[in-house]
C-alpha positions in Angstrom: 12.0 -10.2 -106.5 9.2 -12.5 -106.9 6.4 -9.0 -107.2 8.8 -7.8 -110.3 8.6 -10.7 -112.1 5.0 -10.9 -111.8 4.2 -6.9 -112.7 2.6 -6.9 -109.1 3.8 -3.1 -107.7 3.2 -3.9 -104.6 6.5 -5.1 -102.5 6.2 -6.4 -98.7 9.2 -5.5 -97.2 9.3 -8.6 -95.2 9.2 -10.1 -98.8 11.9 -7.8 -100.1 14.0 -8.7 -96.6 13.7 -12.4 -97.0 14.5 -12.8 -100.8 17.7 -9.9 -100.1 19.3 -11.9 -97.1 19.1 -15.3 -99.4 20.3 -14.1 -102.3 23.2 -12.0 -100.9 23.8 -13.2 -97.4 23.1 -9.9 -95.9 22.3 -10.1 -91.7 19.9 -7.7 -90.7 19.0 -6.9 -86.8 15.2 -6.7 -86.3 14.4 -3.7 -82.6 11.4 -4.5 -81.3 9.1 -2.0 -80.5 5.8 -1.2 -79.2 4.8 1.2 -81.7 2.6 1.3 -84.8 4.0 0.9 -88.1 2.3 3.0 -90.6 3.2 2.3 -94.0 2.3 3.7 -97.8 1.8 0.8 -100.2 -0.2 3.1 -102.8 0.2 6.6 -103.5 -3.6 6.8 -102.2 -2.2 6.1 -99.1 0.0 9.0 -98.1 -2.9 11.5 -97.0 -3.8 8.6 -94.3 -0.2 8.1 -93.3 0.4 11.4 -93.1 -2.4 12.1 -90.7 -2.0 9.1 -88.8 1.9 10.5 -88.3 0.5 14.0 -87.1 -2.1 12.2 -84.9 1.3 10.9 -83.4 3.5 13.5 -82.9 0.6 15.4 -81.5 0.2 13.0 -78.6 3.7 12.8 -77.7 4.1 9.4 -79.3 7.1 10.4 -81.9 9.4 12.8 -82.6 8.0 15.6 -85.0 11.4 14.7 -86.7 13.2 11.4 -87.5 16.3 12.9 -87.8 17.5 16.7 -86.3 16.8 19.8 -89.1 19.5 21.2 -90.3 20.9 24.1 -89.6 
């Protein structure tokens, strides 16, 4: 990956995508979807996301979990 070689810490995951499926000649499917995508590129960024995610789930837009709790 181009950002390690470089010291950047910051990874696009378009980027990451890209440089996986020409290296190892992995398919991926892309869903479309009408929804935001919140994402955390800095650790100063999770009390945003995290918000944003409530803000969500509050107004019916998301699940409150991505995958069923255990039981």
């Amino acid at each position: 990956m181009e950002n390690y070689r470089t010291g950047d810490p910051e990874v696009l995951l378009s980027t990451f995508v890209a440089e996986a499926m020409a290296r190892d000649g992995i398919v991926v499917d892309a869903l479309l979807t009408d929804s935001r995508c919140i994402g955390v590129t800095h650790a100063e960024d999770l009390p945003l996301a995290q918000f944003l995610v409530r803000e969500e789930i509050k107004a019916g837009l998301g699940p409150e979990y991505a995958l069923p709790p255990r039981s």
